[in-house]
N, C-alpha and C positions, 0 to 999 in steps of 0.2 A: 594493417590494423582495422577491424569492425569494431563499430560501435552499434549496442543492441536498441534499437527503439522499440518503448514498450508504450503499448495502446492503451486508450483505457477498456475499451473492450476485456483485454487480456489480462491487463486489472481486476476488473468486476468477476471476471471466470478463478482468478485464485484466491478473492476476499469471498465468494459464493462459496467457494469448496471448504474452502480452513473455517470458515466461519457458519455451515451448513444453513445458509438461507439461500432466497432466490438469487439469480444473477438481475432479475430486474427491480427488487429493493435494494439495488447497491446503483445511486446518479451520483453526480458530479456533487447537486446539491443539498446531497443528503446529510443531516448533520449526524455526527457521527454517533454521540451518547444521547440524543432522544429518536429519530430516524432509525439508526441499527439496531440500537439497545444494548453497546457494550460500553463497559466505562475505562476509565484509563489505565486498569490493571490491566483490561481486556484488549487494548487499543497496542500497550507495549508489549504483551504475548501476540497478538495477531504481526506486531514490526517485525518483533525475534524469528517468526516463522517466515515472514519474506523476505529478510535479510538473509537466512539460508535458502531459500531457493535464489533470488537474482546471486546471491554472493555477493554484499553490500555489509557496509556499518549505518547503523543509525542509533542515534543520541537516544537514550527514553526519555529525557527531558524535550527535545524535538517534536517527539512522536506525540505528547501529551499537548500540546501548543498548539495541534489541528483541530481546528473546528468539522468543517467537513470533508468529504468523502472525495473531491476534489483536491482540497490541499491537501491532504495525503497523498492521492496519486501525485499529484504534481510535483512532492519531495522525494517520494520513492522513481519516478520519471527521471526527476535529474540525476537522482544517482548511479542510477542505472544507466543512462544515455553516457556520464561522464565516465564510467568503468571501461576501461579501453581493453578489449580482448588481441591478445599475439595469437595470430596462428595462421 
């Protein structure tokens, strides 16, 4: 069984692509709805799109509850770290 660790690096490279800004306006400590500039419609469509690429669930009630751009990674982290691949 692998478990996938995801960076935040490799964070910042798929919140930059989906969300077409720099990869270096995406820190840890960026808050998410004045820093990025999307709001919580925008915050649960940017989740729905990474929940299809890792292949996770997240809550949208969760997803709106982040402040910034860190605790986002940090929830999307764990549930990707705890997603256990067979093969």
């Amino acid at each position: 069984m692998n478990k996938k660790k995801l960076t935040f690096e490799e964070f910042q490279i798929v919140v930059s692509n989906l969300l077409g800004i720099e990869k270096s306006e995406i820190k840890k400590e960026s808050i998410i709805y004045q820093d990025i500039g999307i709001d919580s419609l925008g915050l649960v469509n940017l989740g729905t799109k990474i929940q299809k690429i890792y292949k996770i669930s997240i809550s949208p009630a969760s997803m709106i509850e982040v402040l910034t751009i860190g605790e986002f990674y940090n929830a999307i982290k764990t549930l990707v770290e705890e997603k256990t691949e067979i093969g």
